[in-house]
N, C-alpha and C positions, 0 to 999 in steps of 0.2 A: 503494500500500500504506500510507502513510502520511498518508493521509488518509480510506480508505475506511471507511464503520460495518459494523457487523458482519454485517448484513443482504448485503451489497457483497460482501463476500469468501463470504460462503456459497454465493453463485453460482457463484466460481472452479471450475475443475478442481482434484479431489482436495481441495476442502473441504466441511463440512458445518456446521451450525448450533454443534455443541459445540466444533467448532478452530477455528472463526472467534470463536465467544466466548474463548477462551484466549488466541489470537493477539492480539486486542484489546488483554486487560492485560497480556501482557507487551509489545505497543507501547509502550503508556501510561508500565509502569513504565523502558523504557528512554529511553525520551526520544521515538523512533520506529526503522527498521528502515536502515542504509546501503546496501543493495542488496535485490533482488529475493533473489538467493541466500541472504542475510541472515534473509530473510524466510522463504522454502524451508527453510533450517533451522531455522528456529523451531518451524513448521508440521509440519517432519514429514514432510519431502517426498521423495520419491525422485527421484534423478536427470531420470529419464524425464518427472515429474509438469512438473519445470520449465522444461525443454526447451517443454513445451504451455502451461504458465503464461505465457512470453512473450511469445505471442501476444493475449494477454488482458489481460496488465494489466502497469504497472511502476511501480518505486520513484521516489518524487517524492523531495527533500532531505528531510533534517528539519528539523522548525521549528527555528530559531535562538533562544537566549535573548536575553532585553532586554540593550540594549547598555547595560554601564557602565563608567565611565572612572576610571581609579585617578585620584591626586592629578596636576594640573597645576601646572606651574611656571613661573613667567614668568623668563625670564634678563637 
């Protein structure tokens, strides 16, 4: 889910070209999705829908931001 383009998720069960564009940006805007259910909710999904979702596809991590390192200190 957090990787797929939009074109990917349109094929799911229970999506279609306009919630797969939506889901998209709000992927984008939240960083990506912590769960499949995560995701189910975003989407709009009913119970049932995701129960069949599982079968099809699931939540990879999210990307991680660049690592940086506050001040080091030598003692």
């Amino acid at each position: 889910m957090n990787a797929a383009n939009q074109r990917a998720l349109a094929k799911l069960t229970g999506m279609d070209r306009r919630l797969a564009k939506a889901v998209v940006a709000e992927r984008t805007k939240r960083g990506g999705f912590s769960s499949l259910e995560d995701f189910a909710t975003t989407a709009g999904m009913q119970p049932h829908e995701i129960v069949r979702l599982r079968d099809e596809a699931f939540c990879s991590p999210r990307p991680r931001a660049a690592r940086s390192f506050g001040r080091r200190l030598d003692y």
